[in-house]
ZAKOL-265395 format. One line per 10 residues: for each residue x, y, z of C-alpha. Coordinates in nm, 3 decimals. Layout:
N
X:Y:Z; ...
***
This chain:
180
0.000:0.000:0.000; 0.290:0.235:0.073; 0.455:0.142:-0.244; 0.137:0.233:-0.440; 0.052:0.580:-0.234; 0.388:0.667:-0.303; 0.373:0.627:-0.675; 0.030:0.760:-0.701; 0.149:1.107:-0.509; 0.463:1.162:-0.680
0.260:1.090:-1.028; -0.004:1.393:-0.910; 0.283:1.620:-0.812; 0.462:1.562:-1.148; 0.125:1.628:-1.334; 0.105:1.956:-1.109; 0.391:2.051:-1.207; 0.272:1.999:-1.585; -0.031:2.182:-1.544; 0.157:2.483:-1.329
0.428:2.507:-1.649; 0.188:2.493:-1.917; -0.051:2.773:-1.721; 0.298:2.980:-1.725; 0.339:2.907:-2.090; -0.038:3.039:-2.164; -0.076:3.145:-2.493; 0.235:3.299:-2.571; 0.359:3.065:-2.846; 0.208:3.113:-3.213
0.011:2.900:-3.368; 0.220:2.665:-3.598; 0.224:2.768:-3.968; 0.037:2.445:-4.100; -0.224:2.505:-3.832; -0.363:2.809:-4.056; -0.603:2.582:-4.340; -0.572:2.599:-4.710; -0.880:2.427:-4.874; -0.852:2.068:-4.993
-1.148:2.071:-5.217; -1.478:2.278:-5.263; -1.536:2.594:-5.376; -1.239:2.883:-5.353; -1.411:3.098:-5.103; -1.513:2.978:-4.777; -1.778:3.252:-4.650; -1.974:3.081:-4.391; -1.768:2.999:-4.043; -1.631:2.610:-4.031
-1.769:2.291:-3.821; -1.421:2.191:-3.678; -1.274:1.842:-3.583; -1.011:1.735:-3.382; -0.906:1.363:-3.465; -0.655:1.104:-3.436; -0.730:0.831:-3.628; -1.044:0.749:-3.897; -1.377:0.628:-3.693; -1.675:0.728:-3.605
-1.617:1.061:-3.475; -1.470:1.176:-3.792; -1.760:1.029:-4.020; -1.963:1.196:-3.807; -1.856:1.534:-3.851; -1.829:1.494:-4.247; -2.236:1.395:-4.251; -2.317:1.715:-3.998; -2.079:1.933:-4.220; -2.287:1.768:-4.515
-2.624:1.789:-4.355; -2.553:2.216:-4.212; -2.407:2.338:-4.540; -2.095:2.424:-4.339; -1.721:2.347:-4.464; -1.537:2.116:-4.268; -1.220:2.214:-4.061; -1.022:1.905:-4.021; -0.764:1.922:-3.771; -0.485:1.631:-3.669
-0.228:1.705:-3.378; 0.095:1.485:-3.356; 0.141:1.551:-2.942; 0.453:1.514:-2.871; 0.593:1.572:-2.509; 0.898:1.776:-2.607; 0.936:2.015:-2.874; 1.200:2.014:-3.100; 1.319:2.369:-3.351; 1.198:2.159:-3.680
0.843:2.030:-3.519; 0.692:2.386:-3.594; 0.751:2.320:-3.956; 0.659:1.986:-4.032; 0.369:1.976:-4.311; 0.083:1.749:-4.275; 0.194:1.554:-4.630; 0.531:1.452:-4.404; 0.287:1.259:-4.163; 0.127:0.967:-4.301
-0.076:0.935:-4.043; -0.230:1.291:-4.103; -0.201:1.275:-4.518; -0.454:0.937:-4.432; -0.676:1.101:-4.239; -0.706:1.413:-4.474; -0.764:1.160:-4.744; -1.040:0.964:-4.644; -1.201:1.269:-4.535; -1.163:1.490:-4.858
-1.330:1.111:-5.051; -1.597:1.105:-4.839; -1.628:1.507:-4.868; -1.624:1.478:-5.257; -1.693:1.844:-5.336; -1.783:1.975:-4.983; -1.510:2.197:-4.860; -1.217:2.079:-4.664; -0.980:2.254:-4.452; -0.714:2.035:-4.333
-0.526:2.177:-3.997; -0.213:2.029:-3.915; -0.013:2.100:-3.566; 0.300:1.950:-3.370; 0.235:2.056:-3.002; 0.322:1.936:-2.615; 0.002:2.065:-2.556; -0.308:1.943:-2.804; -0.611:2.084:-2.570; -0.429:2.419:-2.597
-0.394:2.402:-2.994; -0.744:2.292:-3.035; -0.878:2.600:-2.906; -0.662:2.838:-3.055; -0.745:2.691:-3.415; -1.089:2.710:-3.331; -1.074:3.042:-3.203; -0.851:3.142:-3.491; -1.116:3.006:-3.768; -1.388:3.142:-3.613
-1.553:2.755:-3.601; -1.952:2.797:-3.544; -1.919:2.360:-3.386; -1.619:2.183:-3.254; -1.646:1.795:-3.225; -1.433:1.609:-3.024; -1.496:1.213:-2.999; -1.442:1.021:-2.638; -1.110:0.972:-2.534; -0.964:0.657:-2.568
-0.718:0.609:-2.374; -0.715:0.406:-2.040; -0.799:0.600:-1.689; -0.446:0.599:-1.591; -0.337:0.795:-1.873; -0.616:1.058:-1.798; -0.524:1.073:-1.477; -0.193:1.141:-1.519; -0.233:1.337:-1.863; -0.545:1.548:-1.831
-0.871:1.467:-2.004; -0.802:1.676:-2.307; -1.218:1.702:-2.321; -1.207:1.881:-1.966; -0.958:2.117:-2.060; -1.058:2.201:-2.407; -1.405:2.280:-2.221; -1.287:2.502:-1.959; -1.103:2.763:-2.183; -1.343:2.719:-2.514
-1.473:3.073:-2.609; -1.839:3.095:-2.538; -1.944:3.122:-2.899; -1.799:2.837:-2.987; -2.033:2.524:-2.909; -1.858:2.199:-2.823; -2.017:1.879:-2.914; -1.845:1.548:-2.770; -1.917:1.250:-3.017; -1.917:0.902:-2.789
***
């Protein structure tokens, strides 16, 4: 049990640490140059403000958005976040094309799209919840959709619920809808 309690409190100081150095940070650094969204497909300009959403991989959440983007009219703002827990100098400029992962996501979406408008939003950051509201904020998104996290309860615990936190500093005109 003391083994455990141990472990458990110096995991909570180290994640109050985290939180007290990213707080410090606030939004001081820029938003990286991919983050800002040139249109995949659609028409050229984009006059009505986006549906954004954040993914990681291709499931439900995503297909979600594209048929609400579909069904509203709106264009969709796609955006994919490699978190990474350090930053290095050439992160900021990595371009989604570099990232399979990303390039995958982007594709699937802009097939299922066909003609509806796609923005694709690309970032490299230590802190995703962070990013996700400054793109929003940024594009002026009307809806952002986040799906359930998947990751275990450990993780959250240690990591932050990336829901939570996108929720408590979200811009009131922004409306957050969480896909489960």
């Amino acid at each position: 049990r003391a083994f455990a309690f141990t472990i458990l409190a110096v995991g909570l100081v180290l994640r109050g640490l985290a939180a007290e150095r990213a707080k410090k940070a606030g939004t001081a650094q820029p938003l990286p140059a991919e983050a800002s969204p040139t249109p995949l497909s659609g028409a050229g300009k984009i006059t009505s403000p986006p549906l954004m959403c954040a993914v990681r991989r291709i499931g439900r959440t995503l297909d979600f958005a594209i048929d609400e983007a579909r069904r509203c009219g709106l264009p969709l703002a796609l955006l994919f976040i490699r978190q990474q827990p350090v930053l290095a100098s050439g992160d900021q400029r990595r371009k989604w094309q570099e990232d399979v992962e990303a390039s995958a996501i982007f594709s699937y979406a802009q097939r299922r799209l066909g003609g509806h408008p796609l923005l694709p939003c690309y970032a490299v950051s230590d802190a995703p919840a962070r990013t996700i509201v400054d793109i929003a904020a940024t594009l002026g998104a009307a809806r952002l959709i986040l799906g359930v996290s998947q990751r275990s309860a450990l993780l959250n615990v240690l990591r932050g619920n990336v829901i939570r936190q996108v929720a408590k500093i979200l811009p009131e005109e922004i409306h957050l809808l969480i896909y489960s």
